[in-house]
C-alpha positions in Angstrom: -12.8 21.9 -107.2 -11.9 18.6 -105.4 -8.5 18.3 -106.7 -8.4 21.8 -106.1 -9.2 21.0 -102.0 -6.8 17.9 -102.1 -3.6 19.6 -103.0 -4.3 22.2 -100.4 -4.2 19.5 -97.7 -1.4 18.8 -95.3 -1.6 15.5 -93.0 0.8 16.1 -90.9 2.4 15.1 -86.8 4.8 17.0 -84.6 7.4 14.3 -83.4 9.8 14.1 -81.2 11.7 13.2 -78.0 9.7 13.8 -74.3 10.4 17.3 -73.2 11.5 18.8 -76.8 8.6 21.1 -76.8 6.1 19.4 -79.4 2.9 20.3 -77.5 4.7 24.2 -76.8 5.3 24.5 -80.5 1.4 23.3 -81.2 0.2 25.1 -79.4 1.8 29.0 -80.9 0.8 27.0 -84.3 -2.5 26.9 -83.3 -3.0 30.7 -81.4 -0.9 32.4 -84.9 -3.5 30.6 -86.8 -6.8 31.5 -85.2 -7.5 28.6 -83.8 -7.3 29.3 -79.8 -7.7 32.7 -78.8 -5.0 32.7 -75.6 -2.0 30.9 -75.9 -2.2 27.3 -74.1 1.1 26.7 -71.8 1.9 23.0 -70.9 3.0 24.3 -67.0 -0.5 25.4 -66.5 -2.4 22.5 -68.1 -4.2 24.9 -70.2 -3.2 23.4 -73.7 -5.4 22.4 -76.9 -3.9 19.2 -77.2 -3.4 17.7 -73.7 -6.5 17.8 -72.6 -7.0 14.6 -70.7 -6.9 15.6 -66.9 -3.9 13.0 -66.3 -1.8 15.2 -69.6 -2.7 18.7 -67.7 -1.4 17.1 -63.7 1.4 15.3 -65.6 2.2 17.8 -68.1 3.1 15.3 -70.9 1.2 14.2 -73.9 -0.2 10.6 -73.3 -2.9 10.9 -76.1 -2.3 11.9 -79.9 -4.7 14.9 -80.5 -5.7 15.8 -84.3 -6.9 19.6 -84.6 -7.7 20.8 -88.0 -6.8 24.1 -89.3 -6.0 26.9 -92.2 -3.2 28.2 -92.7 -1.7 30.2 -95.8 -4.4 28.8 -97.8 -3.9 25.0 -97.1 -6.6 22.8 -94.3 -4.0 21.2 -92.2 -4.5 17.9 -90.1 -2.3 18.1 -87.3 -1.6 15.3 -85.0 0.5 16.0 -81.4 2.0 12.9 -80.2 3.0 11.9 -77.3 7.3 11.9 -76.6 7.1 9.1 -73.8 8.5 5.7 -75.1 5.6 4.3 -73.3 3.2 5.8 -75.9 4.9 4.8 -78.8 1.8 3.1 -79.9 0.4 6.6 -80.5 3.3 8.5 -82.5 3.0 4.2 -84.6 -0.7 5.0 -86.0 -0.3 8.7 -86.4 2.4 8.5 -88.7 0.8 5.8 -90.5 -1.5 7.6 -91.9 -0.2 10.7 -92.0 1.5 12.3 -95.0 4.4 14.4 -93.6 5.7 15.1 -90.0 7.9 17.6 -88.2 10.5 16.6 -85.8 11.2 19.1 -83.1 14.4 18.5 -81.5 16.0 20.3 -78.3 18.9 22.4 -79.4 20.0 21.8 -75.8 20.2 18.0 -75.9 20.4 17.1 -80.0 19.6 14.1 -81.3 18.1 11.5 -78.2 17.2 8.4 -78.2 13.5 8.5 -78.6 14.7 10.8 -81.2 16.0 8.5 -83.0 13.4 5.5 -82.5 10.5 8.2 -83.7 12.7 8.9 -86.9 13.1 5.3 -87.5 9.0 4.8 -87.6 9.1 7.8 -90.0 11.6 5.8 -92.4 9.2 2.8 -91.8 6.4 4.3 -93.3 8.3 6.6 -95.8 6.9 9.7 -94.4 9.1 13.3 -95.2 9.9 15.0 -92.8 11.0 18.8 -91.7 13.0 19.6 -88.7 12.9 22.5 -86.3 15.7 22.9 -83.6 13.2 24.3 -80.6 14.9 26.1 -77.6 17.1 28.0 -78.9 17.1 30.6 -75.5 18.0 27.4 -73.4 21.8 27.3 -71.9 23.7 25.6 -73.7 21.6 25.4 -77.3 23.5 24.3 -80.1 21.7 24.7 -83.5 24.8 23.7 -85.4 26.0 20.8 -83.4 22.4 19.7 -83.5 22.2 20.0 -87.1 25.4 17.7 -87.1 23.5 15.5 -85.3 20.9 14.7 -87.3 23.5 14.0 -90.3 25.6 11.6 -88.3 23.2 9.9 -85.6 19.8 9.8 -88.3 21.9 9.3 -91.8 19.9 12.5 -92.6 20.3 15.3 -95.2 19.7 18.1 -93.3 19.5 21.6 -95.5 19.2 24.7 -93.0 16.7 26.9 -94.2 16.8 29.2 -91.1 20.1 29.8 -89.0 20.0 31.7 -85.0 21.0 34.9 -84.6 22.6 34.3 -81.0 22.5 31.4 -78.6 21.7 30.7 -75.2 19.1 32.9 -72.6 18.9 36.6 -72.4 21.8 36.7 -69.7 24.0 35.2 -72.3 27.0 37.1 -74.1 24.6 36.8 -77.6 21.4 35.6 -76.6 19.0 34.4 -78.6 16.7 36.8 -80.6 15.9 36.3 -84.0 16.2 33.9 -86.7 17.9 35.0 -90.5 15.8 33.6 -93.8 18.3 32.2 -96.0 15.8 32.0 -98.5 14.8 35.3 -98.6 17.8 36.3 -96.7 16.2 38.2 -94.2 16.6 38.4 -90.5 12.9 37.9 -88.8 12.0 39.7 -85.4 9.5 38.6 -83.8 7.5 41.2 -81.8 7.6 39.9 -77.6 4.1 41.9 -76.9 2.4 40.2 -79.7 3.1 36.6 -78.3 5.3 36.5 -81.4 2.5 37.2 -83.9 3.5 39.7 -85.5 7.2 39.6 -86.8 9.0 42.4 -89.5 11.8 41.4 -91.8 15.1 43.2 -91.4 18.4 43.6 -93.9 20.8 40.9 -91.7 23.3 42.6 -89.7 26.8 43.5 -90.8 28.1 41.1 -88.1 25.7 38.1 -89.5 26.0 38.9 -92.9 29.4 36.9 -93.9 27.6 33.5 -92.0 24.3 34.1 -93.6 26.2 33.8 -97.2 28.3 31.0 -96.2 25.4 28.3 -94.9 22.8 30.0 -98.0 25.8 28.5 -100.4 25.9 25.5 -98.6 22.2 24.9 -99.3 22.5 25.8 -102.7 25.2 23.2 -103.3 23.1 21.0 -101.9 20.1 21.8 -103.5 22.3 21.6 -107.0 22.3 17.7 -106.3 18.8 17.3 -107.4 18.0 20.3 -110.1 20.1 20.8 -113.5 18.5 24.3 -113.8 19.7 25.5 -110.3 23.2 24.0 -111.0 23.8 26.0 -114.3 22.6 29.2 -112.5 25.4 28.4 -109.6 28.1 27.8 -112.2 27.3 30.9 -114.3 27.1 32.7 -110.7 23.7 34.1 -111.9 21.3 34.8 -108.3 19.0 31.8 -107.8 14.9 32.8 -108.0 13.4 32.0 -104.7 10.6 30.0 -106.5 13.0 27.9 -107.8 14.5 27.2 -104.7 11.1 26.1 -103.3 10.6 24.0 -106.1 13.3 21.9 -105.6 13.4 22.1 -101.8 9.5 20.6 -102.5 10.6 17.5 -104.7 13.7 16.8 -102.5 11.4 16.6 -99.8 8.2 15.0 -100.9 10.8 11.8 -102.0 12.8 12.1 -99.0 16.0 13.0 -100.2 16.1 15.7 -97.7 15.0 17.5 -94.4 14.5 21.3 -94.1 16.2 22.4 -91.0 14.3 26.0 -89.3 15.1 27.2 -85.9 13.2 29.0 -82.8 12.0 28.4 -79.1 8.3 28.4 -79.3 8.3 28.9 -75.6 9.0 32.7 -76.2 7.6 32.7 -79.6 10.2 32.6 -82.1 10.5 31.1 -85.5 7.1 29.3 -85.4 5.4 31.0 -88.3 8.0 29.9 -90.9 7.8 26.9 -89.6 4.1 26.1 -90.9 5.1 28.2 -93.7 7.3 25.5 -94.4 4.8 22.9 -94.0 2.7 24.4 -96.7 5.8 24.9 -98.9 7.3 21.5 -98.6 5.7 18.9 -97.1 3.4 17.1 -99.7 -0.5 17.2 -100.1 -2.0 13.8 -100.2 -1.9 13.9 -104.1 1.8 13.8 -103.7 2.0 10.8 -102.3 2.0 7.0 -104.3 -1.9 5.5 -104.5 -2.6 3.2 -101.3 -1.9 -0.2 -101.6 -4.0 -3.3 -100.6 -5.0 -6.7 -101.4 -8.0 -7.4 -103.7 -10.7 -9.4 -101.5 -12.7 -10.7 -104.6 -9.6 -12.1 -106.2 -8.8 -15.9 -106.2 -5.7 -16.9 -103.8 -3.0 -18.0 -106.6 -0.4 -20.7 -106.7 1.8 -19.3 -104.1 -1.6 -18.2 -101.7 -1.2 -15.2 -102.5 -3.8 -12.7 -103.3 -4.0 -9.7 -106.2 -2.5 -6.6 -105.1 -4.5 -3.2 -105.9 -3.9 0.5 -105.7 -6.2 3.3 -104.8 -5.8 7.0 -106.4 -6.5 10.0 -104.0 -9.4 10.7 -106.1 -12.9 11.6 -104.8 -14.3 9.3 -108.3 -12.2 6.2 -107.2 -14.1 3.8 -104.9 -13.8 4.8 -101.1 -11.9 3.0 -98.4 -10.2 4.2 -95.4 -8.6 3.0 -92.7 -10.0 2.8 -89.2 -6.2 4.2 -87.0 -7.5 5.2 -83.4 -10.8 4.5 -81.6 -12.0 6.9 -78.8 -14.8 5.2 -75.8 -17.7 7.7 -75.7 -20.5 7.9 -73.8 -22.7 8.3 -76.7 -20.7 5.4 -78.3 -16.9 4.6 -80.4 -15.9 7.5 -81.8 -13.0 6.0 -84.7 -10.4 8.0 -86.3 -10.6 7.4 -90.0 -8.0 8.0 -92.7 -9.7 8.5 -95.9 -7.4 7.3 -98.8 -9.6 7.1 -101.4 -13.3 7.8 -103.0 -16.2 10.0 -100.7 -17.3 9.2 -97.3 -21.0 10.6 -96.6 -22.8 10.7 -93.8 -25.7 7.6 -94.0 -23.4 5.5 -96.6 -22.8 2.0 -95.8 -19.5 0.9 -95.7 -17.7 -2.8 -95.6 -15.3 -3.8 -93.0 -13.1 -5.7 -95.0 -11.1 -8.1 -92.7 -14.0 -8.7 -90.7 -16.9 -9.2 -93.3 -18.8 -6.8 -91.7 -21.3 -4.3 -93.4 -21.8 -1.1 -91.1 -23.7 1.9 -91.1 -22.0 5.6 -91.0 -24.2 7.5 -89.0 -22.7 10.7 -88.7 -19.5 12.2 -89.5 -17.3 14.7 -87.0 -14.5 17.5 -87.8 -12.2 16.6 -84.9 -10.2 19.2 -82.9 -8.5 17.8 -79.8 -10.8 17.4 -76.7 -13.7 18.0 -78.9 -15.5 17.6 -82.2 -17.9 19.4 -84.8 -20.1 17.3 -86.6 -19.9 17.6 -90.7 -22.9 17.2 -93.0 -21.0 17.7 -96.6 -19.4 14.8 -97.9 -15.8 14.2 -97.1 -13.2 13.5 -99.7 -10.0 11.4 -100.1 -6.8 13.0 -98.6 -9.2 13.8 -95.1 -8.7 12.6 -91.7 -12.4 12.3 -90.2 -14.0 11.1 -87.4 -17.1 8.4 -87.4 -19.8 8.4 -84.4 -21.5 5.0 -84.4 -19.4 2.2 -86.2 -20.5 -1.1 -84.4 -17.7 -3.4 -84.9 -14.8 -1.7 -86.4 -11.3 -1.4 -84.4 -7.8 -0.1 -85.0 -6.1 -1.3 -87.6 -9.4 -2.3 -89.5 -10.0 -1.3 -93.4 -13.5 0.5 -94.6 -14.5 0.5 -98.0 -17.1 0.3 -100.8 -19.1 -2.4 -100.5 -18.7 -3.3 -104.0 -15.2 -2.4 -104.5 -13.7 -4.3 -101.2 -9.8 -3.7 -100.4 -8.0 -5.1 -97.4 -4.9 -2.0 -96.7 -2.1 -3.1 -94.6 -2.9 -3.0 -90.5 -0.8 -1.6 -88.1 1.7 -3.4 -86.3 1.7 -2.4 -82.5 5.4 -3.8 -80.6 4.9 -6.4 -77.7 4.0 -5.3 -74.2 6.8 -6.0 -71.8 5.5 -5.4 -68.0 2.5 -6.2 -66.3 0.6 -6.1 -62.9 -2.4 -7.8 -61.5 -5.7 -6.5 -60.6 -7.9 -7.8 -58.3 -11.9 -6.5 -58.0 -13.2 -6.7 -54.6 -16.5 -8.2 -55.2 -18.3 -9.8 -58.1 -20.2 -7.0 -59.2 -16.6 -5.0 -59.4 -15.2 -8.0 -61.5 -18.3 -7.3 -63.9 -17.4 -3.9 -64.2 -13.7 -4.3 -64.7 -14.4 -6.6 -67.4 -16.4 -3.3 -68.6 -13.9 -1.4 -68.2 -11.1 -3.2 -69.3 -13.0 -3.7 -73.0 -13.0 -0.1 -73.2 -9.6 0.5 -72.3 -8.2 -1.9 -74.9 -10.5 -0.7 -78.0 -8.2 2.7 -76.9 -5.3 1.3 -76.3 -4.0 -0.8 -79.3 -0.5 -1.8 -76.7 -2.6 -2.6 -73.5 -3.8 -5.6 -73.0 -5.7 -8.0 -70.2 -6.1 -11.3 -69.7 -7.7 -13.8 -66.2 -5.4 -16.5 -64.9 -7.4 -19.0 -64.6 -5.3 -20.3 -61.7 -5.4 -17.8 -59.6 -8.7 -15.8 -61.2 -6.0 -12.3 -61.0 -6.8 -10.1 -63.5 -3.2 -9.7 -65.3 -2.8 -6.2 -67.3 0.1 -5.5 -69.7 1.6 -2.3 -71.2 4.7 -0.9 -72.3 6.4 0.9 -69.2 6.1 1.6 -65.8 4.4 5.2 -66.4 1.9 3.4 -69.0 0.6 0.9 -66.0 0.3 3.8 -63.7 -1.7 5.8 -66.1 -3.9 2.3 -66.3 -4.1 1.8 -62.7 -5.3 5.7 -62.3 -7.9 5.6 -64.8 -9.2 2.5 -63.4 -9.2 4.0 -59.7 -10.2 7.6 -60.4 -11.8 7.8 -63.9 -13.9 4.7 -63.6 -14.0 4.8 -60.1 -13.7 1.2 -59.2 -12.6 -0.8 -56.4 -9.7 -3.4 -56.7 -6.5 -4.1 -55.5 -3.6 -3.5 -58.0 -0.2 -5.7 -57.4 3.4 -4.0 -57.6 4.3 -4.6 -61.4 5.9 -7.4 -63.1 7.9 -8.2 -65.8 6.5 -10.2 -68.9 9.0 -12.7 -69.6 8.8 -15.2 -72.6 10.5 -18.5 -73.8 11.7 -20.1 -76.5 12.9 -23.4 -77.6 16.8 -24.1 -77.1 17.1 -27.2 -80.1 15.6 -28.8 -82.9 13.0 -31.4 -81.9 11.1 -33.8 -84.3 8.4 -35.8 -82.4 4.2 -37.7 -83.0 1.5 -36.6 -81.2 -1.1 -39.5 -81.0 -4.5 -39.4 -79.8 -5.5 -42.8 -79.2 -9.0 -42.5 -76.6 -11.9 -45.1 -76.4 -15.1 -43.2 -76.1 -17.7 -46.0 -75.4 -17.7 -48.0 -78.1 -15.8 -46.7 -80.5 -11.7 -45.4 -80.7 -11.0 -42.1 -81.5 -7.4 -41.9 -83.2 -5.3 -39.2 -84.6 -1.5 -38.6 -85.0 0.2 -35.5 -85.6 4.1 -35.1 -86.7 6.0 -32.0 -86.3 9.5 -30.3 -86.4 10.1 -27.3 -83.7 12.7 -25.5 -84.0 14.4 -22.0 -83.4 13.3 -19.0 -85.8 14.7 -15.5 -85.6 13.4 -14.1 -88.5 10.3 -12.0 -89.2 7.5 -12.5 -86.7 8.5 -13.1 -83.0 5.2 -15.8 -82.3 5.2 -19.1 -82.9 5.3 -19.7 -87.1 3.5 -22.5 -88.2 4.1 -24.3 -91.8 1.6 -27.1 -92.5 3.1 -29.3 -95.6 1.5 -32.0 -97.4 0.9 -35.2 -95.5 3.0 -37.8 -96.6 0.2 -40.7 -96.5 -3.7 -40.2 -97.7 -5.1 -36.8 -98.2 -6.0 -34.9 -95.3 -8.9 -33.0 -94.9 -8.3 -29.5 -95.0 -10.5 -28.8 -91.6 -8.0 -31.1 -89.7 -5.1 -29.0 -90.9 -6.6 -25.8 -90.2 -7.1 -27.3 -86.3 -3.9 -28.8 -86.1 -2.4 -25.2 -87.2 -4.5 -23.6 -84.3 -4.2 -26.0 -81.4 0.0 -24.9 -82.3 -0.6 -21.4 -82.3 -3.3 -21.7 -79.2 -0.2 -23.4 -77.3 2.2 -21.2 -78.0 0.4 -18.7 -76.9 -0.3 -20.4 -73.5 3.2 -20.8 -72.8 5.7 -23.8 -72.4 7.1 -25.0 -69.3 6.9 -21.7 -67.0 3.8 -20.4 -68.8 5.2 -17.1 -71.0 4.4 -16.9 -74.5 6.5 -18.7 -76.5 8.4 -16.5 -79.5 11.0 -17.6 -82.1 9.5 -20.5 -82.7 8.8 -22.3 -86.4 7.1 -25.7 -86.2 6.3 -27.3 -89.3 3.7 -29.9 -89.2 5.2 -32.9 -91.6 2.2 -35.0 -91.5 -1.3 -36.0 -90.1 -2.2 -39.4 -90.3 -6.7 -39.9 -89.6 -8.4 -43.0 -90.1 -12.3 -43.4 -90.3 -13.2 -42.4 -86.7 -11.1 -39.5 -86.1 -12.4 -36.0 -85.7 -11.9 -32.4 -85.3 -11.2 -32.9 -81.7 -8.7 -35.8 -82.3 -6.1 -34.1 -84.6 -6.6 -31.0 -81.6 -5.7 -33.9 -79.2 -3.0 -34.7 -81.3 -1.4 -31.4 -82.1 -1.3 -30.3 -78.3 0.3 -33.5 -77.6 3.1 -33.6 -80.1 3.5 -29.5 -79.0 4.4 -30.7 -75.8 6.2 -33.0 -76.3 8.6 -31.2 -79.0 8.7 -28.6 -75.8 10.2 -30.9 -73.4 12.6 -32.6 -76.1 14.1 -29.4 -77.8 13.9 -27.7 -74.1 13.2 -24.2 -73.1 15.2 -20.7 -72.4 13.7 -18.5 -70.2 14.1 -14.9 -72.1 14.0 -11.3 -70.3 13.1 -7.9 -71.8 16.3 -5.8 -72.0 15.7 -1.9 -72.1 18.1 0.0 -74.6 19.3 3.0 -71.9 20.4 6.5 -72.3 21.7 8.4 -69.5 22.0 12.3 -69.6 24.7 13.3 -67.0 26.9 15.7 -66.0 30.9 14.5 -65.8 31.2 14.5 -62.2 27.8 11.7 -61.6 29.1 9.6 -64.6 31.2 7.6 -62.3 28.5 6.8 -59.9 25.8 6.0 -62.6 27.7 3.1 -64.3 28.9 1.6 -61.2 24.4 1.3 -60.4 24.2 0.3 -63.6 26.6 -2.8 -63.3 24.9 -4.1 -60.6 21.8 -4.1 -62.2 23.1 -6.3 -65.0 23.7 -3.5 -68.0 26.2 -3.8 -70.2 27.4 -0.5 -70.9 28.2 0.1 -74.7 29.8 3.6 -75.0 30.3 6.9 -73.0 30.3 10.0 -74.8 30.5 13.7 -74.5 27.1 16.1 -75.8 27.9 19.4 -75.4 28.7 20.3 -71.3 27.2 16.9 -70.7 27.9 13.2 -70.6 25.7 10.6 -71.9 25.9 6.6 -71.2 24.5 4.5 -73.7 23.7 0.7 -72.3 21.1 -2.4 -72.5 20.0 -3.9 -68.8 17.1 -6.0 -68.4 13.6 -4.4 -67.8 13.5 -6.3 -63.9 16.4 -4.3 -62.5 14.9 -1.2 -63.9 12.1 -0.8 -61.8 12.0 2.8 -59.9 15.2 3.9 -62.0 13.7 7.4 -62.0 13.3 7.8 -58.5 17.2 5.7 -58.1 19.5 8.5 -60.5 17.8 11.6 -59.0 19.1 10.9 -55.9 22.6 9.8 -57.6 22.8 12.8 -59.4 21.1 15.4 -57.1 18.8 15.9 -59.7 20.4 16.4 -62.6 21.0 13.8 -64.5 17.8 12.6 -67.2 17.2 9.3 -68.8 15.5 7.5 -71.7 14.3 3.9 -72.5 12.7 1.7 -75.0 12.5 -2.0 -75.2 15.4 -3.7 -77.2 15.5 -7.5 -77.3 14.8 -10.4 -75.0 17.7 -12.5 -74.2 18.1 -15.4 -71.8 17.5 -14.5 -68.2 20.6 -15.8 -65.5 20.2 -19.1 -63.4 19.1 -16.8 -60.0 15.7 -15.7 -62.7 15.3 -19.1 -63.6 15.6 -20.2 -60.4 13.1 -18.4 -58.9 10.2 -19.9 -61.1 11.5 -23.7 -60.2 
């Protein structure tokens, strides 16, 4: 009965670039399948999904939203993200524990940017994927272009399962009406007074026929590339059974070899039912996908330090453990978003935090659907996305599991902030709250984060754009209702070392009596690989043994500094410093070696000397011809280096890097140079050194 329940589940998110229509198509999925009784509409801030007051005045998704649901037999987990580069945090967790996504793309504008960067955190966690080519009544839709798209831009195997039966708005010469089934080979209508409910199937026109027949072949031939059976039926020209078809369109899938293409505009209600149809059909169940990894807690480190590797079935009998991927402030306390990969969660078990040591209590256990939730009694098994009321000390990121059968599963990696602003409470009992406040904010908020400086007592915050510190600065003054003055945003440089410096720290201090002595030895130099922080190797001293409590505060006091900053006070990154020896004597202490460490950190600082580096923005700039000029000659003077100028469809599009500092207000900046028309999309890119006149201004 439980394996039975397992295969029927589909994890899945809706992807995609802002504006594509991922809440839209969510939104018909969840009115065709019972869910909502009216059909939510972005424009009028009555959606499902975007319920947060800030989504429904904005009209963007800020928040990923889970609703559960049936459909065709199968419980679906569906998770809208948000589109926004700034809430890339959001689409990161979903799709790390999901098990399948689809990526809605404009048939308008193709393959974006953000496009690509949410396709790239797909491939990161090897999630399949299917694709549907939304607005398809838009001017200027191109389903086939798009399709090309995806093959060229994503290195993609698109198979169209679904192809358009016109283009464009209904004053177009063929607008848009219906889509034709290539599986069934079908043409699907899709009834306008229904809200697209109901739909018949129709013989495909005369006119359509001769297309329909050519792009069915093509996704035979490519279908033939992974079946034996299929390609023997296609040489003896005997007809293909559609189960087969969906067999192998299923394995292709599941192991990513390939993404269904379907087509529609969910706006006016076409195409979205085969598009869950699809889910079901192709995207895999949790039993499809490899057992979870993690690291054995209860094994001994080996030679090398590291730990025994273990895998977890999706099997209700295997021990449980889950992974902790979103927490929720509530005022009746956390509410955490819990991927269950293996083993049954019940409500009153007791649970280990693994990284932190931590035994807690699940109190109760909750069915979540968007802006609200429904507590569940029954036990939950693996392959479920829950949510758990009441955990103590558990964040994102964090591992549950059976307290007998500890595993540590990999965390989620969140990228760097890159702006910040400052915050000042106007009276002590504000600053009380804001500390409040700001604790709540970053449980939420994995990229968000808020620190004092103790020279000036400003509260700095950091986040990932513009539009993400104005969403923090609105909740702070209209949600939470407090009173502080927020400073204009600014950027959040960092440095890093220019040359290899190999130095000894000393401490050397009489306390009273009695000498306290330590020296520390260590090689700084620049490291561009793997983690951006400051790496820290200690080796073997080269004189007496060293106790390991010194080395494990020597390797602290490094990372501690690097984190405060070198000479103008940013986080240092690309940094490796290997610690070549410690020398102690009798007297020295915990606090000497510290002494020691900081010391020879600084002084490897001013020897190898320090770059200043700035955040540069990968840009892409959505014009027509006649602004293009205009928009690169602004984007020169703001330092971008422009990289290529290309034609998509009856528009032009600018691809470039400038740093994040001359980008502030760009929104407000290419409306005006465009009248309007022309769009824009970035993401952070790199840091790179910043020019003398930067520099200059921190002197």
């Amino acid at each position: 009965m439980a394996h039975k329940k397992i295969e029927n589940f589909r994890n899945i998110g809706i992807i995609a670039h802002i504006d594509a229509g991922k809440t839209t198509v969510t939104e018909r999925i969840l009115y065709y399948c019972g869910f909502s009784h009216r059909v939510g509409e972005v424009d009028e801030g009555t959606t499902v999904t975007d319920f947060d007051e800030e989504e429904q005045e904005r009209g963007i998704t800020i928040y990923s939203a889970p609703v559960s649901i049936e459909w065709n037999g199968c419980n679906v987990n569906l998770i809208d993200t948000p589109g926004h580069v700034d809430f890339t945090a959001e689409v990161e967790r979903s799709l790390r524990v999901l098990d399948g996504a689809v990526v809605i793309f404009s048939a308008r504008e193709g393959v974006e940017a953000q496009s690509e960067t949410v396709w790239r955190q797909a491939d990161k966690y090897n999630v399949p994927r299917i694709a549907f080519i939304n607005k398809m009544d838009r001017e200027g839709a191109d389903f086939y272009g798009t399709v090309a798209q995806i093959q060229k831009r994503l290195s993609a195997n698109p198979i169209s399962l679904t192809i358009p039966v016109g283009a464009g708005p209904k004053h177009a010469i063929v607008p848009f009406s219906a889509v034709i089934d290539l599986i069934k080979m079908k043409m699907l209508v899709f009834d306008e007074d229904s809200v697209g409910k109901e739909y018949t199937s129709h013989e495909i026109p005369p006119e359509y026929r001769d297309d329909a027949e050519l792009w069915r072949g093509q996704m035979l031939e490519q279908l033939s590339m992974f079946s034996d059976e299929l390609t023997e039926l296609l040489l003896a020209e005997e007809p293909v059974p559609e189960e087969l078809v969906r067999k192998v369109l299923r394995e292709a899938t599941i192991h990513s070899l390939c993404v269904p293409v379907l087509c529609g505009t969910a706006l006016h209600y076409i195409g979205v039912q085969p598009l869950m149809d699809a889910v079901v059909d192709y995207l895999p169940s949790p039993l499809d996908i490899p057992p979870v990894e993690g690291i054995d807690t209860k094994s001994k480190e080996g030679k090398d330090g590291e730990q025994k590797t273990i895998c977890r079935k999706t099997d209700p009998q295997e021990p449980f453990c889950g992974l902790v991927f979103k927490i929720v402030p509530g005022r009746h306390g956390d509410l955490a978003h819990v991927r269950v990969y293996s083993g049954t969660l019940k409500p009153g078990m007791r649970v280990l935090n693994v990284g932190r040591d931590i035994k807690e209590n699940v109190p109760q256990l909750y069915r979540i659907q968007a802006g609200h939730k429904e507590q569940i009694k029954e036990p939950v098994f693996a392959g479920d996305i829950v949510g758990i009321l009441g955990l103590n000390h558990s964040f994102t990121g964090d591992t549950l599991s059976d307290t007998n059968s500890p595993i540590l599963l990999e965390a989620i990696e969140f990228p760097e902030t890159v702006i910040s602003m400052s915050i000042e409470p106007e009276t002590q009992a504000e600053r009380k709250k804001l500390d409040e406040v700001l604790g709540i904010m970053r449980r939420q908020d994995p990229t968000f984060s808020a620190q004092v400086n103790q020279e000036t007592g400003q509260t700095i915050v950091s986040g990932m754009g513009e539009l993400h510190l104005e969403i923090i600065k609105h909740r702070l003054l209209r949600e939470y209702k407090l009173h502080v003055k927020v400073r204009p945003p600014r950027v959040s440089y960092r440095e890093c070392i220019k040359s290899v410096a190999e130095v000894v720290g000393e401490c050397n201090r009489k306390i009273g009596d009695s000498t306290l002595f330590a020296q520390v030895k260590i090689k700084a130099e620049p490291f561009f690989k793997g983690d951006k922080s400051v790496l820290v190797i200690p080796m073997l001293p080269i004189g007496a043994p060293c106790p390991e409590e010194f080395v494990r505060a020597v390797v602290q006091t490094i990372h501690d500094q690097g984190d405060g900053g070198g000479m103008y006070g940013f986080p240092l990154i690309h940094v490796k410093v290997t610690i070549q020896d410690i020398v102690v004597d009798a007297t020295s202490t915990e606090a000497a070696v510290c002494i020691a460490a900081a010391d020879a950190f600084n002084k490897a600082v001013l020897s190898a000397g320090i770059d200043l580096l700035e955040p540069v923005m990968k840009l892409e700039v959505t014009s027509p011809e006649e602004n293009v000029g205009s928009i690169i000659g602004d984007l020169k003077q703001r330092r971008a280096i422009i990289h290529q100028t290309y034609v998509r469809g009856k528009l032009s599009v600018i691809e470039a890097e400038a740093p994040l500092a001359k980008l502030f207000g760009y929104g407000d900046d290419i409306k005006s140079l465009s009248q309007g028309h022309a769009t824009f999309s970035m993401e952070p890119c790199s840091y790179r050194p910043a020019p003398k006149e930067v520099l200059d201004s921190f002197m």
